[in-house]
DRENGUFI-812085 format. One record per residue (C-alpha): x, y, z; residue in three letters. Coordinates in Angstrom, 3 decimals. Example, Ala and Ser with C-alpha at 12.3 -4.5 7.8 and 13.67 -1.06 7.14 Angstrom:
BEGIN
nuza X 12.300, Y -4.500, Z 7.800, code ALA
nuza X 13.670, Y -1.060, Z 7.140, code SER
//
This chain:
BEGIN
nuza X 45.462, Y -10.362, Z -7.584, code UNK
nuza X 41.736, Y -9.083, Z -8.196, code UNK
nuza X 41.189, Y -6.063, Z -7.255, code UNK
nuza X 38.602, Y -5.438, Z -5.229, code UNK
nuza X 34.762, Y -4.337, Z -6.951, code UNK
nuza X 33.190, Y -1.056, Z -5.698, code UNK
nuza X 29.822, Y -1.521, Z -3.910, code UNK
nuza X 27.747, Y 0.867, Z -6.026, code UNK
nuza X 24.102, Y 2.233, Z -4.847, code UNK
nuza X 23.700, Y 3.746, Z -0.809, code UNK
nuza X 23.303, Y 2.060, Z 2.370, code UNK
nuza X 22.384, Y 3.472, Z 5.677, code UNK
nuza X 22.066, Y 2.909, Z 9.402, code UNK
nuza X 19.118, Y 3.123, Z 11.674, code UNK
nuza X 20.115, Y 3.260, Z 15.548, code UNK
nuza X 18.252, Y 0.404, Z 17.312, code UNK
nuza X 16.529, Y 3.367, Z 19.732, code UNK
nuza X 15.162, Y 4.858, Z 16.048, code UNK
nuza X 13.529, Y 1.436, Z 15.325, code UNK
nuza X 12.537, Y 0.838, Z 19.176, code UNK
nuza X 10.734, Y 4.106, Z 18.851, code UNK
nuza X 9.085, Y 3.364, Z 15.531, code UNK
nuza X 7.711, Y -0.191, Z 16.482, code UNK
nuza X 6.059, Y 1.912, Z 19.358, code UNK
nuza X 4.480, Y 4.301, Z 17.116, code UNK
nuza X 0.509, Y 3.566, Z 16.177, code UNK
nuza X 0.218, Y 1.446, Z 13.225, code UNK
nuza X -2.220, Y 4.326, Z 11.792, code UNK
nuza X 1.146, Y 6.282, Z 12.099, code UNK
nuza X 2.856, Y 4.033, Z 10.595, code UNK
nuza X 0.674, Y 4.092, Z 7.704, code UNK
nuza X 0.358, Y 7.775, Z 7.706, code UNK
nuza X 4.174, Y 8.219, Z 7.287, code UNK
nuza X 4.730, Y 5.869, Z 4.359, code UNK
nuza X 1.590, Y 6.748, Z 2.459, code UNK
nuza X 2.603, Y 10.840, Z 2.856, code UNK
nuza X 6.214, Y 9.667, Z 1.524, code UNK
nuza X 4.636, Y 7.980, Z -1.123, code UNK
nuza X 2.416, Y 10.726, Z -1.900, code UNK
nuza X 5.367, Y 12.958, Z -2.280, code UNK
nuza X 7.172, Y 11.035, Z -4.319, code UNK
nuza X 4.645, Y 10.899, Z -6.877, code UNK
nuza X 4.805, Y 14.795, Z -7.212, code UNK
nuza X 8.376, Y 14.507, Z -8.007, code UNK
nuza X 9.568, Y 15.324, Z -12.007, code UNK
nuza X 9.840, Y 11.486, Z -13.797, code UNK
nuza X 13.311, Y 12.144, Z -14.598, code UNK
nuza X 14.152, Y 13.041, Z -10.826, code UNK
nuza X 12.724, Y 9.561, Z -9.803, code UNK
nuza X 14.554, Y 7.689, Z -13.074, code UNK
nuza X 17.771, Y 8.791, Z -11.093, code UNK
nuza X 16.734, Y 7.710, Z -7.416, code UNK
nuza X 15.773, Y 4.505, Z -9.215, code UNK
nuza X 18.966, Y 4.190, Z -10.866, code UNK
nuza X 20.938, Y 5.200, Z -7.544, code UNK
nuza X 19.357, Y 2.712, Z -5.770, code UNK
nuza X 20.092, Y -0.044, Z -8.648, code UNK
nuza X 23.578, Y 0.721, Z -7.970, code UNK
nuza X 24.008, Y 2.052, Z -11.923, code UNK
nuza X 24.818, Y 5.382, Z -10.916, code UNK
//
């Protein structure tokens, strides 16, 4: 018997009410919100975003 491979990486849920209330906000909001997450991001250290990278990849 095979035993059974760990699902590396994350995963998480968004409530259909979070995404019913998203879809309702402005698409200049929209915008906003991803391009001030973005922005933030790029301030981080490059080593910090190496290891989001590779958490997301599933290698750590």
């Amino acid at each position: 018997m095979k035993a059974k491979k760990r699902k590396k990486g994350f995963a998480y849920t968004v409530t259909p009410e979070l995404l019913a209330e998203y879809r309702n906000w402005p698409v200049e909001r929209r915008l906003r919100w991803l391009w001030e997450a973005n922005r933030l991001r790029r301030l981080l250290p490059r080593k910090t975003i190496e290891i989001q990278e590779a958490f997301r990849q599933g290698k750590l």
